[in-house]
VEXGUSE-621297 format. One record per residue (C-alpha): residue in one letter; z negated, y negated, x. Coordinates in Angstrom, 3 decimals, decimal comma. Each point is the difference from the previous one (the first is absolute). Layout:
{code=A Z=Z Y=Y X=X}
...
This chain:
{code=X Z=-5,677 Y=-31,233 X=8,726}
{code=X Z=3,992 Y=0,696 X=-0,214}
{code=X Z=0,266 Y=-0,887 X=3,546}
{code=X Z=-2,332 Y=2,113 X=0,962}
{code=X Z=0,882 Y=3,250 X=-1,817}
{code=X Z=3,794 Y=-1,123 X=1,471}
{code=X Z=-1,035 Y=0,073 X=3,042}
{code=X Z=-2,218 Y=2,902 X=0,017}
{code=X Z=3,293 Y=2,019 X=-1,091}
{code=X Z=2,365 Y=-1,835 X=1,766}
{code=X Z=3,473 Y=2,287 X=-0,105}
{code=X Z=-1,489 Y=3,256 X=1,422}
{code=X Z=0,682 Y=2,726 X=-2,459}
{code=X Z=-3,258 Y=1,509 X=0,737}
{code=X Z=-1,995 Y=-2,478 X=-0,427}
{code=X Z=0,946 Y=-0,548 X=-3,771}
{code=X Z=-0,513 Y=3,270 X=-0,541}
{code=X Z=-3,915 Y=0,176 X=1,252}
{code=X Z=-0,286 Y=-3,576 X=-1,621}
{code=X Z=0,485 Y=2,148 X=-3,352}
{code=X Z=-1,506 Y=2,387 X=0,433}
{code=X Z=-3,103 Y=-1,184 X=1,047}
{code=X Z=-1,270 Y=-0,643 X=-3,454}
{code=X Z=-2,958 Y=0,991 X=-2,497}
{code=X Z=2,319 Y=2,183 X=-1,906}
{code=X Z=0,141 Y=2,597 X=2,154}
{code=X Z=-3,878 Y=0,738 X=-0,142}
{code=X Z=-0,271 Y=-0,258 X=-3,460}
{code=X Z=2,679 Y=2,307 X=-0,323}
{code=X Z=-1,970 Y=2,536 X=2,629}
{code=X Z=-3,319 Y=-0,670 X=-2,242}
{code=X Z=2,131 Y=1,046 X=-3,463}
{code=X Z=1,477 Y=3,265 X=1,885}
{code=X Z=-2,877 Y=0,959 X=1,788}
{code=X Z=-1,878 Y=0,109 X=-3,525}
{code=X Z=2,280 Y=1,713 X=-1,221}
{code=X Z=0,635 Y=2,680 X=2,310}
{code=X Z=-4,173 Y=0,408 X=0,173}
{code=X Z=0,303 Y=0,771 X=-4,278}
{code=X Z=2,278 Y=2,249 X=0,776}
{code=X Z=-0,776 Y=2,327 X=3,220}
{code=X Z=-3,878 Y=-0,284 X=-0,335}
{code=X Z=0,238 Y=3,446 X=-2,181}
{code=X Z=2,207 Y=1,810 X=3,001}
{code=X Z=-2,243 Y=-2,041 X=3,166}
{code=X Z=-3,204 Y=1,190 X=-2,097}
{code=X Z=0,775 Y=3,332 X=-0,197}
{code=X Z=1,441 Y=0,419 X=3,753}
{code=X Z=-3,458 Y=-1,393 X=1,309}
{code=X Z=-1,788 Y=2,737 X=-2,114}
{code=X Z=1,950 Y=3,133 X=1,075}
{code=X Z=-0,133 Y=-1,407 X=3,572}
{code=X Z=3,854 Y=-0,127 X=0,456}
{code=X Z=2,299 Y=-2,082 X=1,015}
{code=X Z=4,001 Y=-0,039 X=-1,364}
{code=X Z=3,184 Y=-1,717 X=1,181}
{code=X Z=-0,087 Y=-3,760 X=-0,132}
{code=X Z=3,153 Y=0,003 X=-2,224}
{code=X Z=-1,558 Y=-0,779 X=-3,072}
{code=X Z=2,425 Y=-3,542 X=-0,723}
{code=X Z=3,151 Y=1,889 X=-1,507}
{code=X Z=-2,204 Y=1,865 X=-2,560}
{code=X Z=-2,144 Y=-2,968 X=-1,245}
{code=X Z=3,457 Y=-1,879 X=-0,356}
{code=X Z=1,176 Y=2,825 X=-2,913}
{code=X Z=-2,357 Y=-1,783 X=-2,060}
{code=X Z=1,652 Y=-2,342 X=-2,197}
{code=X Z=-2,591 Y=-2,359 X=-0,243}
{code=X Z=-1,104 Y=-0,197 X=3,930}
{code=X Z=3,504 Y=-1,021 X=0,635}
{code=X Z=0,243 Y=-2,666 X=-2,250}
{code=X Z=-3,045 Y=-1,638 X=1,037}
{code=X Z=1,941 Y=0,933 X=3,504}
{code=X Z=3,169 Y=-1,730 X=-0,708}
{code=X Z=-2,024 Y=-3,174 X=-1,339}
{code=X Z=-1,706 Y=-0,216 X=2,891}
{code=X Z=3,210 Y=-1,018 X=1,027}
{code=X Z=1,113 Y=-2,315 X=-2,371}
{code=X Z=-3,527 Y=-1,980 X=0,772}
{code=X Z=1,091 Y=0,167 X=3,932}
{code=X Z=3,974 Y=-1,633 X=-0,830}
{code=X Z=-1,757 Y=-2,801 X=-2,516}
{code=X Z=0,940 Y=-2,502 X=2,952}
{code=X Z=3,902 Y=1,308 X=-0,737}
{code=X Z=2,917 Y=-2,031 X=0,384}
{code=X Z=-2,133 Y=-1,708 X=2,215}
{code=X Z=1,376 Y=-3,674 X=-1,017}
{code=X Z=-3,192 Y=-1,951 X=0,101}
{code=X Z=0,232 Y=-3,715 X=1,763}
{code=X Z=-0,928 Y=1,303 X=3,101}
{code=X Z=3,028 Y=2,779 X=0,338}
{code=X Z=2,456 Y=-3,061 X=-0,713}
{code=X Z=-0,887 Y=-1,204 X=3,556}
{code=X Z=0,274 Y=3,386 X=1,768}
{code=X Z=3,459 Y=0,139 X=-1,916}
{code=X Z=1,227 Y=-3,539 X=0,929}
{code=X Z=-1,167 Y=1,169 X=4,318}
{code=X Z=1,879 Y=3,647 X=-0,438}
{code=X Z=2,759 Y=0,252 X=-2,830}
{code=X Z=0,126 Y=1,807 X=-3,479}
{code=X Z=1,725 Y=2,793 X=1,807}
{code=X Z=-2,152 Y=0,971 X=2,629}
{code=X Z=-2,996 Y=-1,088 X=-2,633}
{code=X Z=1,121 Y=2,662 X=-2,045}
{code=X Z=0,471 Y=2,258 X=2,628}
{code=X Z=-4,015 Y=-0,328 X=0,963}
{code=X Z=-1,055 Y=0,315 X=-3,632}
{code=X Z=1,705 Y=3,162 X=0,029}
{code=X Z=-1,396 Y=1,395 X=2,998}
{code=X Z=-3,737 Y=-1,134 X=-1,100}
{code=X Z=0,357 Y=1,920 X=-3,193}
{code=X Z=1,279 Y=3,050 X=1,704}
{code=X Z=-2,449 Y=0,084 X=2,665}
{code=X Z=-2,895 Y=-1,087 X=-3,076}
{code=X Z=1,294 Y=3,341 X=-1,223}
{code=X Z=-0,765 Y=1,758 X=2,710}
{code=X Z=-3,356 Y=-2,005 X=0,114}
{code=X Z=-1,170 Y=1,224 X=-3,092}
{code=X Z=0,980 Y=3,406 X=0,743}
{code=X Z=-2,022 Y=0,032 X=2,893}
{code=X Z=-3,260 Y=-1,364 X=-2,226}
{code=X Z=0,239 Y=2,597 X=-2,852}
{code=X Z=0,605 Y=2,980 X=2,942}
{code=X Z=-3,698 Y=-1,527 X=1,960}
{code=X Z=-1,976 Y=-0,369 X=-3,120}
{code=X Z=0,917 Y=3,133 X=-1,214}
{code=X Z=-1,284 Y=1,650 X=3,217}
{code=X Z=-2,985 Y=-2,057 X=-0,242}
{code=X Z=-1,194 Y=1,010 X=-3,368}
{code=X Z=0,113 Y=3,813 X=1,218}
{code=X Z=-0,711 Y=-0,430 X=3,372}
{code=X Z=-3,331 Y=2,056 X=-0,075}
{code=X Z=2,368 Y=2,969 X=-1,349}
{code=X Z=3,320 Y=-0,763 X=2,073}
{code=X Z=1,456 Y=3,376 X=2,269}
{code=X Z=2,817 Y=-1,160 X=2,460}
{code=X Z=1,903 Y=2,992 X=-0,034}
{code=X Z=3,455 Y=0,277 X=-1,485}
{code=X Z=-0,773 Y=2,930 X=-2,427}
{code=X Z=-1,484 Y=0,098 X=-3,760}
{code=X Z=-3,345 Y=1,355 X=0,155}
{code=X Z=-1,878 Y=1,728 X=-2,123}
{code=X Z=-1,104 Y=-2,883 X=-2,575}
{code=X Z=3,247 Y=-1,131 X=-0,272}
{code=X Z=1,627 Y=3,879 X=-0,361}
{code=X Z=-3,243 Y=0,290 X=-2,563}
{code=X Z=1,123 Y=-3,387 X=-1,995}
{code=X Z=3,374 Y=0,688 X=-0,259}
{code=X Z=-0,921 Y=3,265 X=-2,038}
{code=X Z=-1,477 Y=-2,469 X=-2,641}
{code=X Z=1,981 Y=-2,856 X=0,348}
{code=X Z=-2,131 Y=-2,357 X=0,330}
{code=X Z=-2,868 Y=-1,035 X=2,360}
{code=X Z=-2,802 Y=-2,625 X=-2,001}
{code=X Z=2,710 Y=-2,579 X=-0,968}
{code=X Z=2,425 Y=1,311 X=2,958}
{code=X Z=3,270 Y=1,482 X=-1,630}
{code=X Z=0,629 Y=2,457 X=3,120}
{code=X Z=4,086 Y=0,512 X=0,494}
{code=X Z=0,232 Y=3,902 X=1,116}
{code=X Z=4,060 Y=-0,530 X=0,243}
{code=X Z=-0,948 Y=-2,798 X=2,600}
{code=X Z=-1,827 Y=2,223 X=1,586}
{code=X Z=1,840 Y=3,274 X=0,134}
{code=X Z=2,999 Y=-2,011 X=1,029}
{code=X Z=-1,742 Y=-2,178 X=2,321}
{code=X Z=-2,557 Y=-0,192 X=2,851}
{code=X Z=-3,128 Y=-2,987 X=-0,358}
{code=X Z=1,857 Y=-2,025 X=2,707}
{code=X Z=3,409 Y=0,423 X=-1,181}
{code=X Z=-1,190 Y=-1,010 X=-3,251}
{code=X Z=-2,163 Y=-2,834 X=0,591}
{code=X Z=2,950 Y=-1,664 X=2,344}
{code=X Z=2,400 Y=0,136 X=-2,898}
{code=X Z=-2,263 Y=-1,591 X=-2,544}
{code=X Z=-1,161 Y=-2,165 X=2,501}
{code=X Z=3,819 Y=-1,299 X=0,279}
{code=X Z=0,676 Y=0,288 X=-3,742}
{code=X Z=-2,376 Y=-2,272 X=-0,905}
{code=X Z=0,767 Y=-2,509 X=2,814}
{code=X Z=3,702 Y=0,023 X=-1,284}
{code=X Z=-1,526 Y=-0,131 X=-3,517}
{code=X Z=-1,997 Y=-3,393 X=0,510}
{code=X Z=2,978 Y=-1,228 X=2,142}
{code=X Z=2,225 Y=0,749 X=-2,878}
{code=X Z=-2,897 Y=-1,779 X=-2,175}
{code=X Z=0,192 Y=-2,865 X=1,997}
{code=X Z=3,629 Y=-0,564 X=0,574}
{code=X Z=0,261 Y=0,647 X=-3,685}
{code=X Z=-2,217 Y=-3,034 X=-1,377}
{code=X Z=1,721 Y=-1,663 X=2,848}
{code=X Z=3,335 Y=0,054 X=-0,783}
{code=X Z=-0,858 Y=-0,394 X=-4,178}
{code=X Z=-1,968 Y=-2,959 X=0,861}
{code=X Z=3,144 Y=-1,821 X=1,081}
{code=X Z=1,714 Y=0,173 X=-3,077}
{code=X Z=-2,565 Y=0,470 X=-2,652}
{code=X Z=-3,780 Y=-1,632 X=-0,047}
{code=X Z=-2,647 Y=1,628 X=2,057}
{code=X Z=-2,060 Y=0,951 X=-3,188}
{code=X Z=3,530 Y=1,627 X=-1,124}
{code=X Z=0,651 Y=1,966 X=2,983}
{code=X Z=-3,184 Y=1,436 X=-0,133}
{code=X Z=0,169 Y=0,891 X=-3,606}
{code=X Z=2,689 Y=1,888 X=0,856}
{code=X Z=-1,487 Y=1,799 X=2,914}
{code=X Z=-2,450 Y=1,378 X=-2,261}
{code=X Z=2,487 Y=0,734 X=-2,491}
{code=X Z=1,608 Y=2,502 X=2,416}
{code=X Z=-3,146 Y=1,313 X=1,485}
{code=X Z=-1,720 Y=1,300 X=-3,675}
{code=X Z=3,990 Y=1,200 X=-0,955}
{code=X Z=-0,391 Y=2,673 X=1,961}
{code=X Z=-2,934 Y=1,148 X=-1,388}
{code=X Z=1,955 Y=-0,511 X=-3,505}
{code=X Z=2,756 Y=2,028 X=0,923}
{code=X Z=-2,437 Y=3,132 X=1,191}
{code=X Z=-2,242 Y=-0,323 X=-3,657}
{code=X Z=3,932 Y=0,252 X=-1,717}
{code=X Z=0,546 Y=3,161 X=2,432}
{code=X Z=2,890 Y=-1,868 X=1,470}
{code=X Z=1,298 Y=1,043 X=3,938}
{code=X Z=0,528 Y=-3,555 X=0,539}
{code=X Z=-3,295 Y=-0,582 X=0,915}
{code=X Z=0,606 Y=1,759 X=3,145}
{code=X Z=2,452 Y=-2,060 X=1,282}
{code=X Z=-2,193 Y=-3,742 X=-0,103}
{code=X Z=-0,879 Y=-1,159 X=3,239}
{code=X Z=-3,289 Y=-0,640 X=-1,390}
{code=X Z=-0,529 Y=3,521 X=-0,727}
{code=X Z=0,526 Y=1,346 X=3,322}
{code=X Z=-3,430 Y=-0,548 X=1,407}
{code=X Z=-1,306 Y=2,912 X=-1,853}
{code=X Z=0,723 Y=3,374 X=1,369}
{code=X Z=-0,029 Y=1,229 X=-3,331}
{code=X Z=3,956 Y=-1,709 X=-0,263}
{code=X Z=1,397 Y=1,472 X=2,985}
{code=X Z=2,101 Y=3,280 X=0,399}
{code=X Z=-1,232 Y=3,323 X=0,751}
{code=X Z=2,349 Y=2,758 X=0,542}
{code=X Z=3,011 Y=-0,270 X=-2,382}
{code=X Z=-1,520 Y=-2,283 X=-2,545}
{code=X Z=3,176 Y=-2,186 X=-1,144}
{code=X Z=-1,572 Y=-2,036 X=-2,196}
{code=X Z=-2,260 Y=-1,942 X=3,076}
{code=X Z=1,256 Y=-1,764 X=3,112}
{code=X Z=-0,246 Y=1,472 X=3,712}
{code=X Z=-1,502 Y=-2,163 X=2,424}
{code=X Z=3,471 Y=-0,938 X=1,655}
{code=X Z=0,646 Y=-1,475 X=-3,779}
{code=X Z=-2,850 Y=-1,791 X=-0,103}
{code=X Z=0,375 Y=-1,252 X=3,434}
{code=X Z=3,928 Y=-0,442 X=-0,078}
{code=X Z=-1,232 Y=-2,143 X=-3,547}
{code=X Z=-2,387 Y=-2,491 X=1,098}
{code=X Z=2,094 Y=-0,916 X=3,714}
{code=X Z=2,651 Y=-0,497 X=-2,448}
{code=X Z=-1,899 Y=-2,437 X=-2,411}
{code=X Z=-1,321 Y=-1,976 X=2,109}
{code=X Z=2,928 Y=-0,342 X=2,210}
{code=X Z=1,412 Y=-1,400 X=-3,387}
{code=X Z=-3,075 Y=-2,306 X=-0,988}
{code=X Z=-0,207 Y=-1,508 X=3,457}
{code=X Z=3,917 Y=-0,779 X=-0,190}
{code=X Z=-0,419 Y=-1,592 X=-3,984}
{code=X Z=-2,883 Y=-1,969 X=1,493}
{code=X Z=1,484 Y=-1,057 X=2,740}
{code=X Z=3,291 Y=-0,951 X=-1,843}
{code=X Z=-1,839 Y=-1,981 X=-2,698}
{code=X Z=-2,359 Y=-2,139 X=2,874}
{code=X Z=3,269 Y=-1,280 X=1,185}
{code=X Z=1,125 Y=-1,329 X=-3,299}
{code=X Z=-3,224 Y=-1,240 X=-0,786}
{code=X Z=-1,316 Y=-3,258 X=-0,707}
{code=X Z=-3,623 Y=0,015 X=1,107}
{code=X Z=-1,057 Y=-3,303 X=-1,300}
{code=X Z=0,811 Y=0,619 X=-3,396}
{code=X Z=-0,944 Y=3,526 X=0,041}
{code=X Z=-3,478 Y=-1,022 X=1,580}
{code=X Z=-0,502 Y=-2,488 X=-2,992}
{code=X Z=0,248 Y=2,804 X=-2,790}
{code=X Z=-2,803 Y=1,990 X=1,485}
């Protein structure tokens, strides 16, 4: 069995990567999202197919200003790093063929690239659950322009700063990159914890920092703004002048920045490590 999974991945960067990925997890993940997303655009696909109209496809960066879509978001990512630091028998033989160094190296790139992965998923299944309702066009029309006059569309919180400040492309290509470097930074995050602390720790402590931003925002705080695990709602983001939120070359700037760091703890502690022993504590 360890021979053959050995051999399957042999040293080729790429193929460790598809060997991971290719896993349940991602599928159950789709299932949990897709549910969710149908809950909460049925209201807004419902009433497009009665009036007959048809709307920009950008719908993603206004579901994700709902507080509880995106944690049932972010733990869609947890469930897809489970498999993280990715010590089980059968990575000690891939380490013993390549190195810790250039091991580490490819767990990094996997997670990245899962990022962008997941990214990818939530942006299709979004356009699925609308599709019946979805306008190509990069302009607001008029159910959005009537939405954003309430606020709200069913459950859909609809941003009208996002939109006055931004076209439905523009838009969806910077969410779609926030929340790439979001489950990157996820993943690099439970990564990097996992080598020093217990895997049930580091993921306590995930969650820890994902619902303390949501603290900070109930206690009125500012701070909540600047979390990484904030920035994949619109609602976070500055418009205009606003001092108290990040601009997108912040948030940007931010996450190349943290995971630069993560990926250069990481690969710091693998070197240092002894995998036998830290194998046996798992």
């Amino acid at each position: 069995m360890i021979y053959g999974v050995t051999g399957m991945w042999g040293a080729n960067k790429l193929g460790i990567i598809k060997y991971r990925i290719k896993n349940v997890k991602i599928f159950l993940i789709a299932i949990i999202w897709l549910f969710i997303l149908d809950v909460y655009l049925a209201d807004y696909r419902s009433m497009a197919m009665t009036l007959g109209l048809k709307d920009s496809f950008a719908i993603l960066p206004h579901v994700q200003n709902d507080f509880y879509f995106n944690k049932i978001m972010l733990l869609g990512g947890m469930i897809f790093f489970a498999d993280i630091p990715f010590m089980s028998g059968e990575e000690l033989y891939v380490v013993l063929k390549i190195g810790k160094e250039k091991w580490s190296q490819i767990n990094c790139c996997y997670i990245v690239l899962s990022g962008v992965l997941l990214s990818t998923l939530l942006t299709v299944l979004s356009l699925l659950t609308i599709l019946p309702a979805i306008s190509l066009k990069n302009e607001w029309g008029t159910l959005y322009q009537t939405f954003a006059f309430s606020g709200t569309a069913g459950c859909v919180i609809i941003n009208s700063k996002a939109m006055s400040y931004y076209s439905p492309y523009a838009l969806m290509l910077n969410i779609f990159l926030i929340d790439a470097l979001t489950f990157a930074f996820m993943g690099m995050l439970l990564y990097t914890l996992s080598l020093f602390v217990s895997k049930i720790w580091s993921y306590v402590i995930v969650v820890v920092l994902i619902f303390l931003q949501s603290v900070f925002g109930k206690m009125g705080l500012v701070l909540d703004n600047f979390l990484p695990f904030s920035w994949i709602s619109a609602s976070h983001w500055r418009f205009g002048y606003d001092r108290h939120r990040p601009d997108l070359i912040y948030i940007y700037t931010a996450f190349c920045m943290l995971l630069f760091l993560l990926a250069v703890i990481s690969e710091w502690k693998i070197k240092r490590m002894d995998w036998v022993s830290k194998e046996e504590h798992r």
